[in-house]
Structures are given as structure tokens and as C-alpha cells.
N, C-alpha and C positions, 0 to 999 in steps of 0.2 A: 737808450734803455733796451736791455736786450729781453728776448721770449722765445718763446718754443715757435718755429715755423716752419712745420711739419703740414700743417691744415692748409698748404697752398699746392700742394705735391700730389703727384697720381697715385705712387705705389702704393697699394695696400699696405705693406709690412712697414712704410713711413707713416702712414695714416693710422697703423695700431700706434705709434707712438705719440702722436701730436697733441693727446693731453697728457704724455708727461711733466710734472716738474723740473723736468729737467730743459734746458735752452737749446736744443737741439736745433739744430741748420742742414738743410739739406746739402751735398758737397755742391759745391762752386767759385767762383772765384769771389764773392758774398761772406762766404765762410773763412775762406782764407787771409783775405783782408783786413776780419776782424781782428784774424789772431795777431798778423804783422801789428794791426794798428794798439792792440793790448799788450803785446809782447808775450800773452798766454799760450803755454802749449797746446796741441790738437788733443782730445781723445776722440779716436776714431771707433766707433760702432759699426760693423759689418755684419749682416744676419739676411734673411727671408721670410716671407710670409710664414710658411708653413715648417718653420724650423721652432721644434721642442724646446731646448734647449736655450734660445734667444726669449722665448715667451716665459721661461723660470726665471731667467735675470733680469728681464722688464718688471714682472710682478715682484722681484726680491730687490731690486737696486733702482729702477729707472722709475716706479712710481714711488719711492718713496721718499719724502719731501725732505728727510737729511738726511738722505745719500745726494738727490740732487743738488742741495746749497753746496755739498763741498764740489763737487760736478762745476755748477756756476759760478763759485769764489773761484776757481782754479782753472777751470779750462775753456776754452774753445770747444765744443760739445755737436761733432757732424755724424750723422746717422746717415746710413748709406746700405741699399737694398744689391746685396751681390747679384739678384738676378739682372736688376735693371742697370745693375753699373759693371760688370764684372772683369774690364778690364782697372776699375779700382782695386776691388778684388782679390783680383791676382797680384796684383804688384805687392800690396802690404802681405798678403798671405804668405808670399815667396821673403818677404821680411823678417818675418814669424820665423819660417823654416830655417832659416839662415842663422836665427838666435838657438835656435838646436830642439824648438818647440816644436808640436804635433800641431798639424793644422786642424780649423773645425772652427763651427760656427758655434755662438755668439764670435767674430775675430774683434777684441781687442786689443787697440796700437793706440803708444803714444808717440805724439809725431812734433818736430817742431812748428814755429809759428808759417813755413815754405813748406808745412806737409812731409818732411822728411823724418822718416822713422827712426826711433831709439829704443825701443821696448815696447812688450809688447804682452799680449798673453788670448786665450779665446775667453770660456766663463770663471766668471771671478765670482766664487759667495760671497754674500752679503755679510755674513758672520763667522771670523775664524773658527776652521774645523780642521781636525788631522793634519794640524800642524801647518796650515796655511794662515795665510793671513786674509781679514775680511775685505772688501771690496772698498770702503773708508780707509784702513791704511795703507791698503795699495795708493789709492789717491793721494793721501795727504804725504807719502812718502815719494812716488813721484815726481810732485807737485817743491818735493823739500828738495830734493835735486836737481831739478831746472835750476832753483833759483839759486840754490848753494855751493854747487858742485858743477858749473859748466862744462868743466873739461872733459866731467864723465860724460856727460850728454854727447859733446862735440867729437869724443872716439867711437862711439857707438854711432852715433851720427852718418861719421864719416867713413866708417866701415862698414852697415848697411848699405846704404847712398852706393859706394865701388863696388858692391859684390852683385848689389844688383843691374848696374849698368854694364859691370861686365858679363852675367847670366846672358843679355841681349847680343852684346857686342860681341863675344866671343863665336866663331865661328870652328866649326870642327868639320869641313867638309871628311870627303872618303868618297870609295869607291865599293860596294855595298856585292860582294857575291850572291850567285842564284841561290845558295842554299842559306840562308838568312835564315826565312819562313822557318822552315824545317830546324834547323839549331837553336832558334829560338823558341820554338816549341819543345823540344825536349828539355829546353832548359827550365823551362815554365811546370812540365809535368808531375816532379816531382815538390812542387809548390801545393799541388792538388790535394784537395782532403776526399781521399777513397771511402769516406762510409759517408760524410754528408754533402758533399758537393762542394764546389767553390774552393776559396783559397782557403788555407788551412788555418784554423785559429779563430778569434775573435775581437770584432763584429764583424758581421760578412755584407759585402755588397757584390750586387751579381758581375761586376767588374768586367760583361760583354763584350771589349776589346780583346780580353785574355781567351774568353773561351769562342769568339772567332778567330782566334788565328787557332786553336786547337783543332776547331771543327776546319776550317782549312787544312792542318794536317792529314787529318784524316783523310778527305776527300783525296788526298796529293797523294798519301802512299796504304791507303784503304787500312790504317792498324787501328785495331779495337781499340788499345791504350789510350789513344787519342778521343775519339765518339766515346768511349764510356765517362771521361772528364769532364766531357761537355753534356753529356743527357742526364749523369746523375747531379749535375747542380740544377740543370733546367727539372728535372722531375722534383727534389726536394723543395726549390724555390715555389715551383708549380706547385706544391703541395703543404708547403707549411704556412705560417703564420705570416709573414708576408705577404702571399698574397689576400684579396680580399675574395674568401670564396662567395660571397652572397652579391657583392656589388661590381666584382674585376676590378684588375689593373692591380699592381706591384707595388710594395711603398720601396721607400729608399734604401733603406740596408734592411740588418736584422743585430743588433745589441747581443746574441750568442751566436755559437757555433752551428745551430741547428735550425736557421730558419723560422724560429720560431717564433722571437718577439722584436717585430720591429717599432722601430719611433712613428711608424701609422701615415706619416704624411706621401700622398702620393703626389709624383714629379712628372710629368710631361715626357720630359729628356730617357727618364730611366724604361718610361712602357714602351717608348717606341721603342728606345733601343732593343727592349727584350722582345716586344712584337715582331722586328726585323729579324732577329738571331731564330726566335721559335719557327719561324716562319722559313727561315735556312733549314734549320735541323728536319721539320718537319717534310718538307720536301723529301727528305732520304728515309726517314725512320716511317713514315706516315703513324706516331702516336697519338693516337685520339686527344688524348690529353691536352698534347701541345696544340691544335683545333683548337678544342675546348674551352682551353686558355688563350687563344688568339682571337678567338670571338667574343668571347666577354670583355675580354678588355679593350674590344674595338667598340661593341655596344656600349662601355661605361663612359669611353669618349665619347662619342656620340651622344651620350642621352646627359652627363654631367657637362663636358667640359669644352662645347663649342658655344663660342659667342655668337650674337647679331652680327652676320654678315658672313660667317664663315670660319673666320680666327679661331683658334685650338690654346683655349687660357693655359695659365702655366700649371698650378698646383691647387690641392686642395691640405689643409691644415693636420696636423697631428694632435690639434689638441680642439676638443669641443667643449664648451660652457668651462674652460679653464681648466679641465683634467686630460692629461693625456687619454687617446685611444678610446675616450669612455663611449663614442658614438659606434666602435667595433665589437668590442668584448660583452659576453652574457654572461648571467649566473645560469648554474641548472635550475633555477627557480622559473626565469624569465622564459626558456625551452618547456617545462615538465607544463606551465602554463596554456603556451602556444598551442602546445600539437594532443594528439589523445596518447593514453600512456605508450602505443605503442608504436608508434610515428616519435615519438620522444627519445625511445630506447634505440629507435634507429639512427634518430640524427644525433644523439650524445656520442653512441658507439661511435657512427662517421665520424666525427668532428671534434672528436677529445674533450669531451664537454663533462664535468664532475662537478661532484656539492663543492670539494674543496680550491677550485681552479685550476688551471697551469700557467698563472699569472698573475700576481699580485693579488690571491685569490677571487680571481673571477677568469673567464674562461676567454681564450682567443682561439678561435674553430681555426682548425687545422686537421692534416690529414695526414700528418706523415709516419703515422705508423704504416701505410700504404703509401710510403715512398717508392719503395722496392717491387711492392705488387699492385698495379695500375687496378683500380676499379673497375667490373664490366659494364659492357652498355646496361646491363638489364640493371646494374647495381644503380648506375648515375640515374637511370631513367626513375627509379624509386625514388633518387634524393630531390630529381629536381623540384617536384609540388614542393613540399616541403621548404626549401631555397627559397623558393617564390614568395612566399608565406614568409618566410622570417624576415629577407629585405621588403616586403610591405609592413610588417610590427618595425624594422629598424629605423623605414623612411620616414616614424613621426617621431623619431628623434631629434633635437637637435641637433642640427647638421654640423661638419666642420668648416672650418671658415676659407670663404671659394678665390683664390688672387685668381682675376679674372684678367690681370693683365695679358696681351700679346708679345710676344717675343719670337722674332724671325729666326733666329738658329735653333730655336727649341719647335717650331713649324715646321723649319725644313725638315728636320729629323723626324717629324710625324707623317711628315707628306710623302716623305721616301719609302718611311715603313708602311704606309698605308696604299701607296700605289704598287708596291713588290707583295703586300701579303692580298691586295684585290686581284692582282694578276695570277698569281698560286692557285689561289679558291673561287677563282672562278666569280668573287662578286664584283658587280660593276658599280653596288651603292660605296661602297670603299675607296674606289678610284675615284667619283666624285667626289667624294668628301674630302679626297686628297686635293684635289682638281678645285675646290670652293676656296681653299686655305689658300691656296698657293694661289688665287686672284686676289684674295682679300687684302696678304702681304703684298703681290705686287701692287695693287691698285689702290690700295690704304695706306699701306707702310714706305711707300718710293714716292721721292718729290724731287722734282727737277731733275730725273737721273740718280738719285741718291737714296741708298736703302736706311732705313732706319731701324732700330735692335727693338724698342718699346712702343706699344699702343694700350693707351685705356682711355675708354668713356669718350672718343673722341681727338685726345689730344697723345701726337708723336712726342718721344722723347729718343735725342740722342743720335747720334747717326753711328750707322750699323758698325759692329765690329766685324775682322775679318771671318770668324765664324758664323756671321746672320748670312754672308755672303758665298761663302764656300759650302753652307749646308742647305741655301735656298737653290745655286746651281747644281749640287747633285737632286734635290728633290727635282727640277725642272728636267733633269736626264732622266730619272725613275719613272715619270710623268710619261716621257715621250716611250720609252718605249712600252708601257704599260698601253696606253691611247692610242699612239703611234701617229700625233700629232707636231709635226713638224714646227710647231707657233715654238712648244718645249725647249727648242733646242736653239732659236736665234734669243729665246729671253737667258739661258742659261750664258750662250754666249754674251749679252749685253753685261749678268751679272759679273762674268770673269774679267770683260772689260773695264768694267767699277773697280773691282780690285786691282789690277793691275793698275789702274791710275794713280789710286793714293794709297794702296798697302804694301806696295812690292820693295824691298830688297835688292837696288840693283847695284850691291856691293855686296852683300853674301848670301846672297839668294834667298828664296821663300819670301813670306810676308810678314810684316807686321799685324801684330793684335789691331793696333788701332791705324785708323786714317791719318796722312799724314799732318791734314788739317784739323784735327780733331783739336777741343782742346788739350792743352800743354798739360803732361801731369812729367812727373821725377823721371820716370823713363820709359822709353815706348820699349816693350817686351814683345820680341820676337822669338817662340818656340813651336818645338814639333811635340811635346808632352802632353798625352790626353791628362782632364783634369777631371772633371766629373763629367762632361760633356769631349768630345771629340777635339783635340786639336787642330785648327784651321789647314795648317802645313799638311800634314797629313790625310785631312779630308781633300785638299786639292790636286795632290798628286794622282788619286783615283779619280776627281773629274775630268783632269786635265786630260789625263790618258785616252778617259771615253769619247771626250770632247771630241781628241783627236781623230778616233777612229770612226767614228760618228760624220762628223764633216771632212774626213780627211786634210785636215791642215797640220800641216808637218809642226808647225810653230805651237801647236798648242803640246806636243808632245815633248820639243824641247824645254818648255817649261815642265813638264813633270819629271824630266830628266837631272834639272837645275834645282829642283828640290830633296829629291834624290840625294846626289853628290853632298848637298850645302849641309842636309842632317846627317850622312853616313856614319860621321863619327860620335855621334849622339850614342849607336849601338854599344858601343866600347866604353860607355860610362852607368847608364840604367836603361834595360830591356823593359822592362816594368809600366810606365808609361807610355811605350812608343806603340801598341797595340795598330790602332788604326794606320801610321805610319808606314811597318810593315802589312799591316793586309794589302794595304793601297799597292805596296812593290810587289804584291804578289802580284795584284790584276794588272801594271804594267808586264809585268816579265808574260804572264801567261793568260793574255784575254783570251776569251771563247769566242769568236764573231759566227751569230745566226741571223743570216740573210732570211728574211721571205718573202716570195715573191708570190702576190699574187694585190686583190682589195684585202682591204681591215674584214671586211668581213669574210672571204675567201681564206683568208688565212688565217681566221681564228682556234680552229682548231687545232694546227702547228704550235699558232703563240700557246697555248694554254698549256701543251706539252710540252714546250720549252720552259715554262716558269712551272713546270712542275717537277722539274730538274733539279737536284740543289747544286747550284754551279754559282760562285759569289763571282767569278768571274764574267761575266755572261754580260757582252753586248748585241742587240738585240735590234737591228733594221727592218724597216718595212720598205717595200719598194714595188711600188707597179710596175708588171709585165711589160718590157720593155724601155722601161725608167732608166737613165746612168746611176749605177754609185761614180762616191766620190774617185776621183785619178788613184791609184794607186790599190782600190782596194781590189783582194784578191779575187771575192767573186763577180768585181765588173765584166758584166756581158753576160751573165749569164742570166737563164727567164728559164719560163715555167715547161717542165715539160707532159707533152701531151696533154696540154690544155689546162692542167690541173695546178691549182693552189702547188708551190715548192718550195722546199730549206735547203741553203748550205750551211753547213756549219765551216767555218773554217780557222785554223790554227798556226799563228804564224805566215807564212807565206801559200798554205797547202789549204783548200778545201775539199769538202766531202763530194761525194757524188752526187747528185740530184734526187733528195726525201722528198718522197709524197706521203709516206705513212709513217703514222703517228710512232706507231710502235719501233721503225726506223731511225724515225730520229733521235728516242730516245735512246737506242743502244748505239748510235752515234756517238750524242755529249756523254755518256757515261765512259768512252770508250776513249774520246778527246780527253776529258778531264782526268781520268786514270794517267794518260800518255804524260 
């Protein structure tokens, strides 16, 4: 007798389902069993806690009791959380693509009774409209061709099946010239939307990969073109309806061209990344804003979204008591209320707040009529009471719904941007916090040597993919030099050893998604394409690099060398997703290595001025007076002179003179990273 068994599972986003009528199965080898054992095809459910759009087609199709008979007369019925599973995820999603569909969540596939994809689509309505078909005859027509028309099934079958094994298989090494970076920056520039930031068009997501390799541009050959692509996305993002001005932190995208209205749910994955980028840009421009914006949203972490113990949960929901966004948006009613009339007039003016809305008539505070002209202090200093005041009236709303699961590649990427933007500004509660997360993962989420991707309430799931891996050892590099704790860099190296055990490639280099041992799915996918989250490949090439020069071990460089080569020809096919990719070949080609020699606390002043630098390049040594660096490196032998705290910078095989002053060093790296 089959049921719904959902109610035995951690994920939240399974646990929203597990009083569907529908017979839902978490994936495993449980689920797939049944279908061989019925001969029923799969429908495969892919979604997230805090995804919109999954929670309309649960409410439209998955609680209601005939959609789900024909669901249970007909299918095999496996629900599966992309964050917790994502290298399922990926492989059906790339399934999708391949049938010539747009990716996006709700992902549905039909698959056969071995899990192999034939069709597919994301959200299905429940009732034919504009000429689609309802989510019942998708079913029952389906469901009429498995059983009627094998053959269709078995060409589609087996045409997904090879395109996606050879997506893995296919190797396209090359040999990757210096000016990469740069040509494909230009190439990207004219993708840029000049009046509102971001990529041209709609919906918009801050797409962070793009607009670092731009602000790397910049830095490389000092041209406006560049830095104005990158600060008018970050100013309008900073400024519109995405972000949360009363609570911080960024949601996912934005559903127009302007910023304005996003699907509300905030991601983990998406504030660091923009934490780390503001946190670059900032360094160069010093705009209060981007501060501003870097502190709030570190304080929203902080006070919403760490767990008992340390852990950094993933997401918070877009929809609250079943309506999208309703815990964001205000009428003027609910403002003209709050404040006296003329604290009213101030924060409607701020905040684009009107009787009639600028959103499904009610109001999403936004500020981007002062996109272009930044607020003064003395302006923000009036809004802030006021701010305070409105997230105290917002906090007795119902809240949106909190997935408080853990997830180690969505940490490391917090832990990184949180130990590089505590070393920038100077806080040191920042660097703990980074410094809490990154024990929590190691010391909660590793068992017997083995990282793991998920944690909630207790119980692991899953062993890690190559991304929990490759973004928990650069967080542990970010760590070290932020701390300049040595522990950093032998756990980083333990993590690289993980990987290299059961994810490496050693027929076409790089690594696989998954462990070798992991369970068996259709095909293990090996790429360098970011996807919403950073690419493995590509993340490891930058550790590897740092690895190297950090300990000096030549071997860690040949592997970021061999990754390198293995994606080169990836360039020649889509620029588009290789973001990370190429950053990574920038900081091999042209690291910045700043030696200081003196105690942590003797050379704090140095450090501070080095990460106050924006150099994305930038490896960053401590070493007592007197201490060996590693064989090879450029500034071995060299110590403090006249007693004092000292930097080398050095580039390539060449360092700088002996800095003692601050002011020194800086026009050093500005000087280096120009060169």
C-alpha cells in the first residue's frame, strides 16, 4: 500500500509537502524500486523551500485530491529539495535544457521506471489557460504514451540519456591566453543595461560572476566603462525593491528590468556573494552605500539566519501566510498610521510609498529614484528612526517561512565573504562569526574524514558535493589570512585532499560533481559552468593557486594548472557561465603576494591596509621576524626592518622594497595591480 512519505525527511521544502495527497517518496533507491517493481513512470518534483512559484503549484495541483489520484494511478511520484540534493538537480535540469526548455523551479520530469528522463517541463497550471494544457492532461497524456507509444518514449529516452553523458564526458581541453580576462570582458560590456544596471532585459539577477570579472577589468586597465557596469548594478540593486531596506540582505532576482519587484525570498548563496563583490568594489569607490549595505546585511545574518551552534541556515521564504511578499509590502495607510504626518511624508517621499502602490497595488519601499544620486549622511541619518520603527510595526507580522537547514557550500561562501569583508572594516565580530560557521561545518558536518552537503535538527544528510568542498577550502584560506591562523590552511589542505580522493578526473582533468562513491545516479556531471551558485572547477583553480603559494607546494599549482588546460575550450563555446572560471585564471596568472613580517598584533595595521585595497588578487602571509617562508618564495629571508612591523608586496618573481608605512604600502598594491 503506498502514501505520502515525506513526514520521515528533514528538508523543510519536503516537509511542506508531506500532507499532500499526493504519494510522494523522498529520492532513493526506495523510490526507484517501486517504479521498476510497477513498471510506472517517475514524475520527478524538483523545488525549494523558499521558491514562489513551487508553493502555487503545490496549492494548485499537489493538495488537490484529483490531481493527485491521477499523480497515484499513474506515476511513481519523488519530490526532491535542489538545495539538499543538487546534484539531482542539475542532471534533470540539464535534461530540460537539452529539450530546448527554460530552466526554473517548480523542475518537472518525466522519467522512466531507471530514472531516465523523456520530458519534461517546470510549472504546469492546474487549468488550461492560453492555450496550454492543464496539469491533468499533461498527466493523463503522458501517462497515454509510456503505455501506448514506447518507442516515443525509448527515442527520447535515449537521446537525453547520450547528450547528457556526453555533456560529462566530453572534454575540450586548450591552452587559455593572458588576455582571456580582458576579451571577455569586453565582450560581456555591451550585454550591460546603461540606465539600470545588470544585464539588459528581464528578470534580473545580480549575476556577481559577470560583474566581477568586470570590476576586475577595471582594476587591470583603470577604464571607467568597466567600474560604471559594475557600481550602477550594485547602486540600483542597492537601491530598489530587492533589497530589504528595513530588515537587509538581497532576495533572488527581480521579475522586471528595474529592480524593483522581486519574488522576496532571500538565499544565503546570493548575500554573500553580493557581500563579497560590495565589499571589492567598496574597497576602491569608498561608497557609503555599499557599507551601508554590507552592514545590514551582515547584521540580518546575524540576528535572522544563524543556528544553535554557529551554522549560517539557508533561506528565508517569499511567501508568508500563503501570499507572496505580503510580510514586505505596505499600503500608505499602514505608513500615514505609523509615523506623525510629517515623518510620513518623509518616508513615502524616501521610499516610493503612494495610495495607489507600485505593486499589485500596495507598496514595495524602494529608493531608486535616487539610484543615480546617493542619499547624504545627514538624509540617511533622518530615515534611520524612522526604519527602526517600521521593522519593529513589521516584526509582529507573520513571519516568512525560515529553512533552517545547513548546507556547507552555501557556508563556505558566507564564511569567505564574511572573513574578507571583517578584514576590510576593520570588525573582528565578523571574522568570528565567519570563524563559528566554519567549526560548526567542520566539526558537525565531517565524519570520519568526510564532508557532508546537509544538516538539520541534528541529523547529516548526504555526503558532500564537490562544491561543499571547494567553497569550504577557500573559506578556510579567507579565514587564514583574515586571522592569520595557521590551523586554516592544514584544514584547507585536508579539504583538498577529500577531494582529490573521490572527485578528481584523472582522465580529463578537474573534478566531478559528485563522489566517486556516492550513490549511483544516470551520470556523474563534470563541469566548469557556474549555475546559481559558483562552479566547483572553477572555484578550485583559485584555491589551488593560493594553496600553492601559501605553502609553497609546487603540486598544488599543477593541479590548478590541469584544470586550466581541461576547461580551456569551454571558452569557445559560452563565456556566459564561466565567470568564476576566468576570475580564478586571473588570480593564477597575476597573484599579489603581501608578506608581513612582524606578531598579528604588530602587523595589524599593514593587514588592515592591505585589505583595504581592492586587489581580488591578493595573498596575504604572516610570518615572525625571522620565520622561513616557504622554498621558493620570493620574499624568503627577508624580516623586519629597523625593528619595525614590515610588507613585501611582491609580483611574480620581483618584490617591493621593505614598507613600514601604511600609506607606502598602499601606493605600492595600487601600483603592482595597475602593472
Amino acid at each position: 500500500m503506498s502514501r505520502n512519505f515525506l513526514s520521515e525527511e528533514t528538508s523543510p521544502y519536503l516537509l511542506q509537502h508531506k500532507d499532500n495527497p499526493v504519494h510522494w517518496r523522498p529520492w532513493g533507491e526506495a523510490a526507484l524500486e517501486a517504479a521498476r517493481a510497477t513498471g510506472k513512470p517517475i514524475l520527478l518534483s524538483v523545488g525549494y523551500a523558499a521558491c514562489h512559484w513551487c508553493h502555487v503549484m503545490a496549492h494548485e495541483s499537489f493538495e488537490d485530491a484529483g490531481v493527485a489520484a491521477v499523480m497515484n494511478a499513474h506515476f511513481v511520484n519523488i519530490k526532491v529539495d535542489r538545495e539538499e540534493r543538487p546534484d539531482i538537480d542539475a542532471i534533470y535540469m540539464s535534461a530540460l535544457h537539452l529539450l530546448g526548455q527554460q530552466g526554473g523551479w517548480p523542475l518537472t520530469m518525466f522519467l522512466t521506471p531507471d530514472g531516465e528522463p523523456f520530458w519534461g517541463g517546470t510549472y504546469f497550471p492546474k487549468e488550461p489557460n492560453y492555450g496550454r494544457p492543464g496539469f491533468i492532461q499533461v498527466l493523463e497524456e503522458v501517462a497515454r504514451i509510456f503505455r501506448e507509444e514506447p518507442d516515443k518514449i525509448d527515442k527520447n529516452r535515449t537521446a537525453l540519456v547520450t547528450a547528457l553523458a556526453e555533456q560529462s564526458a566530453t572534454a575540450r581541453p586548450g591552452e587559455p591566453t593572458e588576455q582571456v580576462p580582458l576579451i571577455v570582458a569586453e565582450k560581456l560590456l555591451p550585454m550591460m543595461d546603461g540606465e539600470n544596471g545588470g544585464i539588459k532585459g528581464a528578470p534580473k539577477f545580480p549575476q556577481v560572476p559577470i560583474l566581477t570579472l568586470l570590476w576586475r577589468a577595471h582594476l587591470a586597465t583603470g577604464r571607467a566603462d568597466f567600474s560604471q557596469a559594475v557600481t550602477r548594478a550594485l547602486d540600483h540593486m542597492s537601491e530598489g525593491g530587492i533589497y530589504d531596506h528595513l530588515g537587509g540582505g538581497y532576495a533572488r532576482y527581480s521579475v522586471d528590468e528595474f529592480w524593483l519587484a522581486p519574488h522576496f525570498e532571500k538565499m544565503l548563496y546570493d548575500n554573500a556573494a553580493l557581500i563579497d563583490l560590495l565589499t571589492t568594489v567598496w574597497q576602491e569607490t569608498r561608497k557609503p552605500l555599499y557599507e551601508r549595505r554590507i552592514r545590514e546585511t551582515i547584521e540580518w545574518i546575524a540576528r535572522e539566519m544563524v543556528v544553535e551552534g554557529g551554522g549560517i541556515a539557508a533561506s528565508l521564504d517569499a511567501d508568508s501566510e500563503g501570499v507572496e511578499g505580503k510580510f514586505y509590502v505596505w499600503s500608505e495607510a499602514e505608513i500615514d498610521n505609523l509615523f506623525t504626518p510629517a515623518e510620513a511624508e518623509l518616508f513615502k517621499a524616501a521610499y516610493n510609498v503612494s495610495a495607489e502602490g507600485n505593486w499589485e497595488e500596495t507598496n514595495i519601499l524602494n529608493r531608486l529614484a535616487r539610484a543615480d544620486l546617493p542619499l547624504t549622511a545627514e538624509e540617511e541619518a533622518a530615515l534611520d528612526p524612522l526604519k527602526a520603527r517600521a521593522f519593529v510595526e513589521r516584526d509582529l507580522r507573520v513571519h516568512p517561512g525560515f529553512d533552517d537547514k545547513v548546507l556547507s557550500d552555501w557556508n563556505g561562501m558566507a564564511i569567505a565573504a564574511l572573513a574578507r569583508a571583517g578584514a576590510a572594516f576593520g570588525e573582528a565580530e565578523w571574522i568570528g562569526m565567519a570563524a563559528s560557521a566554519f567549526r560548526f561545518v567542520m566539526e558537525t558536518m565531517r565524519v570520519d574524514g568526510r564532508l557532508h552537503h546537509a544538516w538539520r535538527e541534528g541529523r547529516l544528510q548526504h555526503i558532500a558535493m564537490a562544491d561543499d568542498l571547494a567553497n569550504m577550502a577557500g573559506a578556510a584560506l579567507a579565514l587564514n589570512e583574515a586571522t592569520g591562523d595557521g590551523a586554516y590552511v592544514e584544514a584547507a589542505e585536508s579539504l583538498v585532499a577529500e577531494l582529490d580522493a573521490h572527485y578528481r578526473d584523472g582522465t580529463n582533468g578537474g573534478y566531478f560533481f559528485t563522489a566517486g562513491d556516492a550513490p549511483a545516479l544516470i551520470v556523474r556531471r563534470r563541469t566548469v559552468a557556474d549555475d546559481a551558485t559558483p562552479a566547483a572547477n572553477g572555484t578550485m583553480l583559485a584555491v589551488l593557486a593560493r594553496l600553492s603559494l601559501t605553502t609553497g607546494k609546487a603540486s598544488y599549482m599543477g593541479r590548478a594548472d590541469e584544470i586550466i588546460r581541461a576547461f580551456a575550450g569551454e571558452l569557445q563555446q559560452n563565456i556566459f557561465p564561466l565567470g568564476t572560471y576566468i576570475a580564478s585564471f586571473e588570480t593564477r596568472l597575476r597573484p599579489v603576494q603581501i608578506v608581513l613580517v612582524g606578531t598579528h598584533e604588530e602587523t595589524a595595521p599593514l593587514a588592515r591596509t592591505a585589505f583595504g585595497v581592492s586587489l581580488p588578487n591578493r595573498v596575504l602571509m604572516r610570518v615572525a621576524d625571522g620565520e622561513a617562508l616557504p622554498d621558493g618564495h620570493p620574499a624568503r629571508g627577508k624580516g623586519k626592518i629597523d625593528g619595525k612591523p614590515t610588507a613585501y608586496v611582491c609580483a611574480g618573481e620581483t618584490c617591493s622594497l621593505p614598507l613600514t608605512e601604511a600609506d607606502a604600502l598602499t601606493a605600492e598594491l595600487v601600483r603592482v595591480r595597475a602593472a
